[in-house]
N, CA and C atoms as an extended XYZ file, in Angstrom:
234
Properties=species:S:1:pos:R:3:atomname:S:1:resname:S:1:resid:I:1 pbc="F F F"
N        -7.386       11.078        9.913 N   UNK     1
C        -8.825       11.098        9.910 CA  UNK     1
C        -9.326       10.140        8.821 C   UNK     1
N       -10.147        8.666        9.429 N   UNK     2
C       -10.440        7.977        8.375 CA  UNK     2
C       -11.446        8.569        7.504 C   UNK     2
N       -11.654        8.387        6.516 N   UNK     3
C       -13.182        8.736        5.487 CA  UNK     3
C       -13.237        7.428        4.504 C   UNK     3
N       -13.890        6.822        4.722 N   UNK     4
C       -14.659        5.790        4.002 CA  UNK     4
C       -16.135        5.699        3.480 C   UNK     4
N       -16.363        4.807        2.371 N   UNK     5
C       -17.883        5.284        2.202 CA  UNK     5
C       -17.915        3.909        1.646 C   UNK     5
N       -19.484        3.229        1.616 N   UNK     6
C       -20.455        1.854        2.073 CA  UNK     6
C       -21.574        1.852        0.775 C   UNK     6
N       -21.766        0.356        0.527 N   UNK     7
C       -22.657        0.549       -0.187 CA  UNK     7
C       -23.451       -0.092        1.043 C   UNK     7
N       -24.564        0.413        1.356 N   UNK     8
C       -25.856       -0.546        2.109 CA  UNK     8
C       -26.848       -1.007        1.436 C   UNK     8
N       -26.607       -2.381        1.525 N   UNK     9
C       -28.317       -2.935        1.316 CA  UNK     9
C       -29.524       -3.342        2.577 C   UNK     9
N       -30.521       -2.856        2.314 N   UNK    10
C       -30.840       -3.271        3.479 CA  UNK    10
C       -32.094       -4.485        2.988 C   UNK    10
N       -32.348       -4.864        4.360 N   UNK    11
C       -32.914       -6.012        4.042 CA  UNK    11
C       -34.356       -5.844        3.614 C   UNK    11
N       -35.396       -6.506        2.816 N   UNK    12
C       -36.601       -6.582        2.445 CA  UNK    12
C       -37.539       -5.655        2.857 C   UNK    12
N       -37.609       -4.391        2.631 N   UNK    13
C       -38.807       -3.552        2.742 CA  UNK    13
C       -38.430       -3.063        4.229 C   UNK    13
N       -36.828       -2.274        4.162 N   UNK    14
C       -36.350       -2.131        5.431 CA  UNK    14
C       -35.452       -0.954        5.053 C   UNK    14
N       -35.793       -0.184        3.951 N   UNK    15
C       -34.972        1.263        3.536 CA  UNK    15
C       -34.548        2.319        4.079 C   UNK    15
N       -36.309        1.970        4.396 N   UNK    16
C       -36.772        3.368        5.957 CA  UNK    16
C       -35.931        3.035        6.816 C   UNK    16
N       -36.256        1.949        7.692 N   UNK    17
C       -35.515        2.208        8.805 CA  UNK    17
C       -34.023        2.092        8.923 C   UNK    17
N       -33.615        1.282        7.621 N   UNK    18
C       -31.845        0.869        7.478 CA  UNK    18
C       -31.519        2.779        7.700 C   UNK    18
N       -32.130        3.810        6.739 N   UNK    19
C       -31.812        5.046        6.900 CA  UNK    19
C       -32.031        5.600        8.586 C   UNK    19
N       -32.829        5.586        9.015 N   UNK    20
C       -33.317        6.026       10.171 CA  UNK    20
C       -32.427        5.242       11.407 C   UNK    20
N       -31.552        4.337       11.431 N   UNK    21
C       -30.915        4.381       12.599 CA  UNK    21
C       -29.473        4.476       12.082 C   UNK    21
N       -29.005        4.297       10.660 N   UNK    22
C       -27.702        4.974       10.172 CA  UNK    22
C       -27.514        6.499       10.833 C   UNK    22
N       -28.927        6.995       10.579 N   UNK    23
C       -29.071        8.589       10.518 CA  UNK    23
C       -28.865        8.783       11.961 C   UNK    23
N       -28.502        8.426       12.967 N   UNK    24
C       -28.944        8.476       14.269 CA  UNK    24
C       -27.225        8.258       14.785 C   UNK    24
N       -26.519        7.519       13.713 N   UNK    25
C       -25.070        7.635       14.415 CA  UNK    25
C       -24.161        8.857       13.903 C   UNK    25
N       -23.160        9.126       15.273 N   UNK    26
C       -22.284       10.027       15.033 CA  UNK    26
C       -21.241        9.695       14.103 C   UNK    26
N       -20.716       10.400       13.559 N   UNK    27
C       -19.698       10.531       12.106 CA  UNK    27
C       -20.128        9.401       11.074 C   UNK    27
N       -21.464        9.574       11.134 N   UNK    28
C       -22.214        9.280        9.623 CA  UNK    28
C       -23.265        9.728        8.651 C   UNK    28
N       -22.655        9.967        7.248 N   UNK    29
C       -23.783       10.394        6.331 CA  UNK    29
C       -24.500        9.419        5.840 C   UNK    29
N       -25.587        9.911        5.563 N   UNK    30
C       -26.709        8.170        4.826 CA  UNK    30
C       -27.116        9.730        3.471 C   UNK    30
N       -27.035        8.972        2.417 N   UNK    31
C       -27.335        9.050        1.682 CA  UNK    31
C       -28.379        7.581        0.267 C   UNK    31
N       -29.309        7.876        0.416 N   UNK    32
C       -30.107        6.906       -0.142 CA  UNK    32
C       -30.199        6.972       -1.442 C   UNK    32
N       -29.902        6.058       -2.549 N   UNK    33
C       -29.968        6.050       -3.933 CA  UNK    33
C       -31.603        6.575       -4.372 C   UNK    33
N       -31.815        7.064       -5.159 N   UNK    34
C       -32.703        7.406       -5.705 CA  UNK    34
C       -33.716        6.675       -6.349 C   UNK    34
N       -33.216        5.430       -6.873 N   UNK    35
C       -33.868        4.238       -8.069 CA  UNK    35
C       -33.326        3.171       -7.363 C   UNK    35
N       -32.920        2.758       -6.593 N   UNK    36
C       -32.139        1.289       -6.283 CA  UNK    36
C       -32.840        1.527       -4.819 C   UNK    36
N       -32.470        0.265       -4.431 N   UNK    37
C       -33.062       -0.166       -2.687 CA  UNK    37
C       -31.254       -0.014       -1.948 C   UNK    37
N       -30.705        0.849       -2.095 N   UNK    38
C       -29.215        0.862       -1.818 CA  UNK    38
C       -29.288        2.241       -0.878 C   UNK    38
N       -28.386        1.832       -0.005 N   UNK    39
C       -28.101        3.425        0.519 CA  UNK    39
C       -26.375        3.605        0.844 C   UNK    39
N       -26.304        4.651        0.238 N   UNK    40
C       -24.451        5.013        0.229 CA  UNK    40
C       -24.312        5.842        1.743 C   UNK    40
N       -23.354        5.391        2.211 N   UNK    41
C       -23.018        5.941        3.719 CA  UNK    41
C       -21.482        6.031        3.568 C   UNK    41
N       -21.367        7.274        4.308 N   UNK    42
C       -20.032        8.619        4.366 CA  UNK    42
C       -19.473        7.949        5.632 C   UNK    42
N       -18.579        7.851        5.911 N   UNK    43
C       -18.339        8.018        7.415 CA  UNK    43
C       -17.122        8.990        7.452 C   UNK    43
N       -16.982        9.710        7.888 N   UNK    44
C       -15.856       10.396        8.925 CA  UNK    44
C       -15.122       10.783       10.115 C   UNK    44
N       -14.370        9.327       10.926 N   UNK    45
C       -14.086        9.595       11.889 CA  UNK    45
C       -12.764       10.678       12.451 C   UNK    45
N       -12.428       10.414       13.809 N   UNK    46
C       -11.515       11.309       13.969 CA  UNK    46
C        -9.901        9.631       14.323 C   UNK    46
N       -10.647        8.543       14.325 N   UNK    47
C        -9.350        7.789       14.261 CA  UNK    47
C        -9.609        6.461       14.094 C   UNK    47
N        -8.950        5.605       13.605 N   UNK    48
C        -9.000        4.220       13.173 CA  UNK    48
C        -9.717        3.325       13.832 C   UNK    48
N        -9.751        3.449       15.954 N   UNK    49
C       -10.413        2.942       16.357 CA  UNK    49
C       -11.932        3.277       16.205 C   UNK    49
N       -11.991        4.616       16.407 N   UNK    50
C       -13.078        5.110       16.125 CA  UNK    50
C       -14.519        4.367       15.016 C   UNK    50
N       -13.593        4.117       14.063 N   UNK    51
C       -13.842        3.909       12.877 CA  UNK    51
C       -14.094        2.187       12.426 C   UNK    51
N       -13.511        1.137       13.090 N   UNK    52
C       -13.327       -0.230       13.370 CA  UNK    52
C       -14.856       -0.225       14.565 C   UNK    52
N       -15.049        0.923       15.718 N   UNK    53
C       -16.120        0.786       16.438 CA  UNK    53
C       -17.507        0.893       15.632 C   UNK    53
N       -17.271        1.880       14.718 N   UNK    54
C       -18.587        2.468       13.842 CA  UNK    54
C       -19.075        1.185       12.916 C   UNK    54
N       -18.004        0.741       12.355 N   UNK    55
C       -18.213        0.032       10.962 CA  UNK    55
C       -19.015       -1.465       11.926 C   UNK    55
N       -18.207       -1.956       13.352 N   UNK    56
C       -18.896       -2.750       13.802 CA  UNK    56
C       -20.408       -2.548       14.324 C   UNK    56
N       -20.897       -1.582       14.692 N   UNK    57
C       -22.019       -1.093       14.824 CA  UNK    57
C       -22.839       -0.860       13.471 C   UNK    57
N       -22.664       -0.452       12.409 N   UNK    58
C       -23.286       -0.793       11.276 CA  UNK    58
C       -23.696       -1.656       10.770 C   UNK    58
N       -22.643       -2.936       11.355 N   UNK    59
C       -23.003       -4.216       10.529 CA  UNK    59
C       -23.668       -4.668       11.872 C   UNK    59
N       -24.400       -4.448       12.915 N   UNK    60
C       -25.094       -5.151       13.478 CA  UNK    60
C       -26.752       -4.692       13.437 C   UNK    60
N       -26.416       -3.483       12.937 N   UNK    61
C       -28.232       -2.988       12.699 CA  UNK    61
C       -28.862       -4.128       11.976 C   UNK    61
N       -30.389       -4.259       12.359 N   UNK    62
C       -30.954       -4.893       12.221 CA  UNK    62
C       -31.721       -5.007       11.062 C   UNK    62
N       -31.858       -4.101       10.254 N   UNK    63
C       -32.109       -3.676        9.163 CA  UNK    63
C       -31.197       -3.631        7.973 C   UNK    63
N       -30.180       -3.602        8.402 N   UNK    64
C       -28.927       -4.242        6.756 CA  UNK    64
C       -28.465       -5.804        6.738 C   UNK    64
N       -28.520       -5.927        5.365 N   UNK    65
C       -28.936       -6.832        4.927 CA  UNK    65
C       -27.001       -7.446        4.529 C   UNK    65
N       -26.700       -6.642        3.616 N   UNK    66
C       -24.976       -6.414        3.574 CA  UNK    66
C       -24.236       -4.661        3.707 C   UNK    66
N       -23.226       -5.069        3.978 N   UNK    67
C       -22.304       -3.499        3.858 CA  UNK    67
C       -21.272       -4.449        2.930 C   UNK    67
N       -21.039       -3.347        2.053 N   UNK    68
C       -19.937       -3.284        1.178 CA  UNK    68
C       -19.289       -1.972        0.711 C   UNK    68
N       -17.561       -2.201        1.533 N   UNK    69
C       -16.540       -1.119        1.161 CA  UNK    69
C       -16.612       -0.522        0.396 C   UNK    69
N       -16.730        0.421       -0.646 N   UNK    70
C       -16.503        1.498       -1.579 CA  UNK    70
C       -15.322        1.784       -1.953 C   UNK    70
N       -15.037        3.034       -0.519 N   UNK    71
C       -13.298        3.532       -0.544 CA  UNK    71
C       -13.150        3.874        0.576 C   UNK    71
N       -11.892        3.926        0.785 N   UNK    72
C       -11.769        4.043        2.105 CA  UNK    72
C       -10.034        4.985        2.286 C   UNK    72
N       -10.429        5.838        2.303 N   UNK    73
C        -8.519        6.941        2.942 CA  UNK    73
C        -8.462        6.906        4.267 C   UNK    73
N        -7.244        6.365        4.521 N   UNK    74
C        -6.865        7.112        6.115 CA  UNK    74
C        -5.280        7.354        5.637 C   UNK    74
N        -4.824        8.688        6.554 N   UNK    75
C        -3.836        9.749        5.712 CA  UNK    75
C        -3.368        9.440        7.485 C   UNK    75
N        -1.996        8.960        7.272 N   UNK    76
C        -1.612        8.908        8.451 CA  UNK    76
C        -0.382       10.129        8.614 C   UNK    76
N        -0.833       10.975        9.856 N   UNK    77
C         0.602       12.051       10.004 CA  UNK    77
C         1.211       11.511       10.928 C   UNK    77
N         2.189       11.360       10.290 N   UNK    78
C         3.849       11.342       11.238 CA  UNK    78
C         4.939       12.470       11.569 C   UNK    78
């Protein structure tokens, strides 16, 4: 199960909505900084592809500006 987490910037007076269609996908948290124009996003999928699909869908919203990695675990069972 991957779990990774994002720094988002979104683009110019685009906070609101960078949150509002993050908030709208499955196996993601948006969490918005408090003092910064940044929003930290959770993801938790159930598998790698999963997770390669999400992250590409993030970076095409229209409203972020950059994504940048944080951390990222995937715990592989064998």
């Amino acid at each position: 199960m991957p779990i990774f987490s994002y720094l988002a910037i979104p683009k110019r007076d685009a906070r609101k909505s960078l949150c509002e269609e993050l908030s709208t996908l499955e196996h993601c948290q948006v969490i918005p900084a408090d003092n910064q124009d940044v929003v930290v996003v959770v993801t938790d999928t159930p598998d790698e592809h999963t997770e390669k699909q999400l992250q590409h869908t993030i970076k095409s919203l229209p409203s972020l500006q950059s994504l940048s990695l944080a951390f990222g675990y995937n715990e592989k069972l064998e």
